[in-house]
C-alpha positions in Angstrom: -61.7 35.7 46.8 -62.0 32.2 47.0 -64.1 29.1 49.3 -63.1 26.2 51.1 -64.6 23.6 52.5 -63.5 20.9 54.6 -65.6 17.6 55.7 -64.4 14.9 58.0 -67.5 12.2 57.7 -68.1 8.9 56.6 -69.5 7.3 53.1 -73.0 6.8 53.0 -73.1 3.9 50.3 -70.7 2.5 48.3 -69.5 5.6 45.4 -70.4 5.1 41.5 -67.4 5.4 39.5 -67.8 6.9 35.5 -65.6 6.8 32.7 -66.8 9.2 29.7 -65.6 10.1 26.7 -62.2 8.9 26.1 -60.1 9.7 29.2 -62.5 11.4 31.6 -63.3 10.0 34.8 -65.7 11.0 37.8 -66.4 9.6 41.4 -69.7 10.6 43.3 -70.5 9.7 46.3 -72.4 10.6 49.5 -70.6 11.7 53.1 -72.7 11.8 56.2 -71.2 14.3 58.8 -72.4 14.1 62.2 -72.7 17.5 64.3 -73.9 17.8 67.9 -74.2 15.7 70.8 -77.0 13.2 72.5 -80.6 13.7 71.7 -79.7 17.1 69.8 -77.3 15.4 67.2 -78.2 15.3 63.6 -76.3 13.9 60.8 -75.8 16.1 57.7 -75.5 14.7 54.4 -72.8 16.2 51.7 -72.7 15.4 47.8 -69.6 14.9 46.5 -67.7 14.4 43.4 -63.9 13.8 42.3 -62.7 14.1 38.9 -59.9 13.1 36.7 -56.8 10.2 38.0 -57.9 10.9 41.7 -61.3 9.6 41.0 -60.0 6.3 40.0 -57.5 6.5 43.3 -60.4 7.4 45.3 -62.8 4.6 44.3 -59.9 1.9 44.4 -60.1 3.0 47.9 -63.2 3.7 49.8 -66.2 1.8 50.5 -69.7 2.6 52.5 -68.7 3.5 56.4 -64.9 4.5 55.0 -64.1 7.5 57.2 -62.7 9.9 55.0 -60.9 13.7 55.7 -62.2 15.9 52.0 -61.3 19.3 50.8 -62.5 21.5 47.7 -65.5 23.9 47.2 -69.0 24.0 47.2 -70.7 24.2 43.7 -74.5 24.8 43.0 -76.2 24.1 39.8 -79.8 24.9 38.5 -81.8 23.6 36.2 -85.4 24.0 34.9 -87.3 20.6 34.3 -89.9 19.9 31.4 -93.2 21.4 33.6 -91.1 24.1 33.8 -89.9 23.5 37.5 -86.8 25.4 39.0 -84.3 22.5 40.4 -81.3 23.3 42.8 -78.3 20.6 44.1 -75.4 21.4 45.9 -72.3 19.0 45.9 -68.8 19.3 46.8 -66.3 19.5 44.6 -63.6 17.1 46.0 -59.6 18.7 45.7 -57.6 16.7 48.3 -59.0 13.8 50.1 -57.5 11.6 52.9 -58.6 8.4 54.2 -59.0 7.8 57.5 -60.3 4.3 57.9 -62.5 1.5 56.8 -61.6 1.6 53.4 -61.7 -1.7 51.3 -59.1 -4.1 52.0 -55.5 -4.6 50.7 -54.7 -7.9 49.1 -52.4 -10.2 51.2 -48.7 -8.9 50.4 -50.1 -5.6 49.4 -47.8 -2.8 50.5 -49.1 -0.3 52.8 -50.1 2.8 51.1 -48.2 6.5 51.3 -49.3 9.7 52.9 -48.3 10.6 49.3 -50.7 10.1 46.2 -49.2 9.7 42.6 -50.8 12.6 40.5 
């Protein structure tokens, strides 16, 4: 058995790109996912998180408002606090992503990107 989930949405802020130890790399960020219509919308809100070369590829990429098309699976973790306090969060675990539009700006003479990303 296996999950999938897909989010089309846009980024809430701009995402905070990590470099640990000596070649690991990890890309959070926040994707806001509107659902419904007039007064009964609402907008959902989605941790995420991309590791390894397409983290770097991702952040190069996207800014706040950057429509963005993201695929992986949904990962909970747990942890108890210091007054002994169960904590829960939920984030998305980013496999494929696609940009859609607003993300940042290509320098003049830039070439425009592929449908294909280098991993």
């Amino acid at each position: 058995m296996f999950q999938t989930i897909v989010i089309c949405g846009r980024l809430g802020k701009d995402p905070e790109f990590k470099t640990f130890g000596e070649d690991k790399q990890v890309c959070k960020f926040v994707v806001a996912v509107n659902d419904g219509f007039g007064h009964k919308q609402r907008t959902e809100w989605f941790n995420c998180a991309i590791w390894a070369k397409k983290a770097q590829i991702f952040n190069d990429l996207v800014q706040k408002g950057t429509l963005v098309f993201l695929e992986g699976k949904q990962m909970t973790s747990e942890w108890t606090d210091s007054e002994n306090k169960r904590h829960f969060r939920s984030e998305v675990q980013v496999t494929n992503f696609r940009i859609i539009s607003g993300g940042k700006p290509r320098p003049e003479g830039e070439p425009e990107p592929t449908d294909e990303i280098p991993f």
